[in-house]
C-alpha positions as CSV (number, residue, x, y, z in Angstrom):
1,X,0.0,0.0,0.0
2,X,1.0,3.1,-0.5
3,X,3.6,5.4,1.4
4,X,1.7,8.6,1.3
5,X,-1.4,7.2,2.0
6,X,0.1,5.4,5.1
7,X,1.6,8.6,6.3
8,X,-1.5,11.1,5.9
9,X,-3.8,8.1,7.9
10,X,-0.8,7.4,10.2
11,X,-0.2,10.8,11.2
12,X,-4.4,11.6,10.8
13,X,-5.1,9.1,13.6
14,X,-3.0,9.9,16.9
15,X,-6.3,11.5,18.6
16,X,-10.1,10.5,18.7
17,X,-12.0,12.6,16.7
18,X,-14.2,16.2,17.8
19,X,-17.4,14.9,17.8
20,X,-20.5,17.6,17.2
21,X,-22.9,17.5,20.8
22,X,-26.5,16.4,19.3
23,X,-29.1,18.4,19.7
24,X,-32.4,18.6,18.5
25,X,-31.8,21.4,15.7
26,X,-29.3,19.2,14.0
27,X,-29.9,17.6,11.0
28,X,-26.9,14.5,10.6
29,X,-25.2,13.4,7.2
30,X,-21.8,11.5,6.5
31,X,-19.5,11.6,3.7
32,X,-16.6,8.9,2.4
33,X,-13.2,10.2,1.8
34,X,-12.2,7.2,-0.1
35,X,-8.5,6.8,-1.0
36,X,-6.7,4.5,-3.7
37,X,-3.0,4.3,-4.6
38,X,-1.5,4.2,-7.8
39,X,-1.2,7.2,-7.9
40,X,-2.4,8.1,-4.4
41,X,-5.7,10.0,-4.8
42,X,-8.9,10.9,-3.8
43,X,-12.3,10.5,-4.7
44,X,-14.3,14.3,-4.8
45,X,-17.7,15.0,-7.2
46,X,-19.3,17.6,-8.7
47,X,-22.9,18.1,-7.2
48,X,-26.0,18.2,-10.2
49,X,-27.3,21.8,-10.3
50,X,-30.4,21.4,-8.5
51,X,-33.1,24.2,-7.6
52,X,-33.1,25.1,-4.3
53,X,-30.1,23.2,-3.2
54,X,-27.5,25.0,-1.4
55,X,-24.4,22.6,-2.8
56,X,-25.4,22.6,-6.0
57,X,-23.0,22.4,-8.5
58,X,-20.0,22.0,-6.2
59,X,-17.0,20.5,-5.4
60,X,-17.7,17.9,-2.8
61,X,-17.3,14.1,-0.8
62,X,-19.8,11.4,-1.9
63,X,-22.5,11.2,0.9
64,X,-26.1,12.6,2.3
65,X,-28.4,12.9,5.4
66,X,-29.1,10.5,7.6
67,X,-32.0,8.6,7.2
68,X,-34.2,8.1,10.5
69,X,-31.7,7.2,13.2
70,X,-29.5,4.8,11.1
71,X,-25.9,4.6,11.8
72,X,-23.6,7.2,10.4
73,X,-21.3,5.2,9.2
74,X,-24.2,2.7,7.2
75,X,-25.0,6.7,6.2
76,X,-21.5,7.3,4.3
77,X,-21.9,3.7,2.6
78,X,-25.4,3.9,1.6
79,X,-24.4,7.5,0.2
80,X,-21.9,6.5,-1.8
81,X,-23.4,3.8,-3.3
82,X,-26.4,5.3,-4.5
83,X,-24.5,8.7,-5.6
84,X,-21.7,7.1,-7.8
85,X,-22.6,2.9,-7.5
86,X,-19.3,2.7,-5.1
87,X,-19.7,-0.4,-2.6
88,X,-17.3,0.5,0.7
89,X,-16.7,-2.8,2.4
90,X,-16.9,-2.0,6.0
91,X,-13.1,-3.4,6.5
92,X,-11.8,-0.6,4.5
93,X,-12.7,1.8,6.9
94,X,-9.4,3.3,8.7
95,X,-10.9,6.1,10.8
96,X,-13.2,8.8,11.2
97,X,-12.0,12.8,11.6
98,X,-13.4,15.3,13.3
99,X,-17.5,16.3,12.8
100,X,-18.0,19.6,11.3
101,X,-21.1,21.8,10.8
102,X,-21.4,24.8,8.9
103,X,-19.6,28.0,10.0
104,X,-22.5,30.6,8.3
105,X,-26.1,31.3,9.3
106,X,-27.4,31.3,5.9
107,X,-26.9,27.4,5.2
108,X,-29.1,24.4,6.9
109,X,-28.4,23.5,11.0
110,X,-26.5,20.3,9.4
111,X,-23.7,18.4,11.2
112,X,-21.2,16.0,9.0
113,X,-19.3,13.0,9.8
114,X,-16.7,12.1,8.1
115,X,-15.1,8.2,7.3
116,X,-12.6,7.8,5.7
117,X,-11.7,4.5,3.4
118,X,-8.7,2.8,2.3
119,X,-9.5,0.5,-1.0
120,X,-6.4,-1.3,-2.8
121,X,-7.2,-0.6,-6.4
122,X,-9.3,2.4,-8.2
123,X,-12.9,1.4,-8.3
124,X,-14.9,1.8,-11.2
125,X,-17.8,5.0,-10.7
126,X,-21.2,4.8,-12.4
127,X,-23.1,8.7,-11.4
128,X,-26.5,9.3,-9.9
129,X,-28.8,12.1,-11.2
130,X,-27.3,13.7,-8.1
131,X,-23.8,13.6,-9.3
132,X,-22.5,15.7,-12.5
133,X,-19.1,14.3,-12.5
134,X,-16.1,12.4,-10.5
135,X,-12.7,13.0,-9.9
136,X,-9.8,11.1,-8.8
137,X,-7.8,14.1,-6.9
138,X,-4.1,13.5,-6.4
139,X,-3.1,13.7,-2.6
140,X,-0.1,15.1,-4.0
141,X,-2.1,18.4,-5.3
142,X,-4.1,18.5,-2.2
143,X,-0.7,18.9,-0.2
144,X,0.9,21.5,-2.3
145,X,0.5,25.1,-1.4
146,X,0.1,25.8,-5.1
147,X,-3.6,24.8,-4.5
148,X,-4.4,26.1,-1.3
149,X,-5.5,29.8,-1.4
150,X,-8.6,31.8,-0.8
151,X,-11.5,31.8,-3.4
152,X,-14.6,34.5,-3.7
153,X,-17.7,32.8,-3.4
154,X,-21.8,33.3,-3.2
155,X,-23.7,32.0,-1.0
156,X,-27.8,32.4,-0.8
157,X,-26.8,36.4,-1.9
158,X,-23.7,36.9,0.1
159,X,-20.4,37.2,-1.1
160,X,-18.2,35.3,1.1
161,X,-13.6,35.0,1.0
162,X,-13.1,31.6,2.1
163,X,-10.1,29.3,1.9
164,X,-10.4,26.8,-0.3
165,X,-8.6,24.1,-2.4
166,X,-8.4,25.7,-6.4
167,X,-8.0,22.4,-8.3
168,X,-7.8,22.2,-12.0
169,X,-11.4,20.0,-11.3
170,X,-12.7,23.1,-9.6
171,X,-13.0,24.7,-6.2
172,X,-13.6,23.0,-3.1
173,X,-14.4,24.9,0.0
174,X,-16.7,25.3,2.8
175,X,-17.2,22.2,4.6
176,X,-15.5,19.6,2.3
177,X,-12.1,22.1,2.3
178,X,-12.6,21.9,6.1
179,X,-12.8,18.2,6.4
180,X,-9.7,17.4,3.6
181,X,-7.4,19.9,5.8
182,X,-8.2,17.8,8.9
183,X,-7.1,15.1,7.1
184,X,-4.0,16.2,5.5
185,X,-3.0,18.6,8.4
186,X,-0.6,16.0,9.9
């Protein structure tokens, strides 16, 4: 397996993670960070535009709400299965980072956990009418500083300076830039 890989979950995985206190505003989802060798990458999507959706369109991590009181990590599975017909064995799982929720008032009262998954090989994708696209992200670019700046974005009418990943795939920020740096930040 790879040495990168190793390293990033290695270093990721010294502390438990910072888990969100429920409460009754909350709404729960989970996402997979699923990582592959050869080369070592990542697996992001593009979100479908879709009216009235507040991620539409972007850069993002495969996964979705909880439904009823289900487990979040059968949450991040499920997701990822029915947005891009990827089947996470449960023994790929290496660890799970830090919950985060969103940092603005103008988006849902949502909480995320994330997983994240080790597989040996690159797995074929097949897209949901949720997904517009996939991308296998080199860890590599996601550790350089030439990608890691600050990007102008809109969100429900405001205009917001965030940091944010700026891939040649596009830009990820918010909540999934928050949740990639907690990975690689070891």
């Amino acid at each position: 397996m790879s040495d990168l890989i190793s390293t990033v979950i290695q270093r990721r995985f010294v502390r438990p993670p910072v888990q969100v206190e429920p409460a009754p505003v909350l709404r729960w989802a989970a996402v997979a960070l699923v990582l592959v060798p050869e080369p070592d990458a990542l697996l992001l999507v593009r979100r479908a535009e879709r009216s009235g959706d507040p991620w539409s369109g972007q850069m993002a991590l495969p996964g979705g709400r909880r439904e009823g009181e289900e487990d979040l990590l059968f949450t991040s599975i499920r997701e990822t299965e029915e947005e891009v017909g990827l089947v996470l064995p449960p023994e790929s799982l290496v660890g799970v980072l830090d919950d985060m929720a969103p940092r603005t008032p103008v988006l849902p009262p949502i909480a995320v956990r994330p997983y994240v998954f080790r597989l040996h090989r690159r797995p074929s994708v097949e897209l949901s009418e949720e997904i517009a696209a996939t991308h296998w992200v080199p860890l590599a670019s996601l550790l350089s500083d030439e990608f890691y700046s600050s990007a102008d974005v809109v969100v429900r009418a405001q205009k917001l300076r965030v940091p944010a990943f700026r891939l040649e795939e596009g830009t990820v920020w918010g909540m999934t830039e928050r949740i990639l740096s907690d990975l690689l930040r070891a």
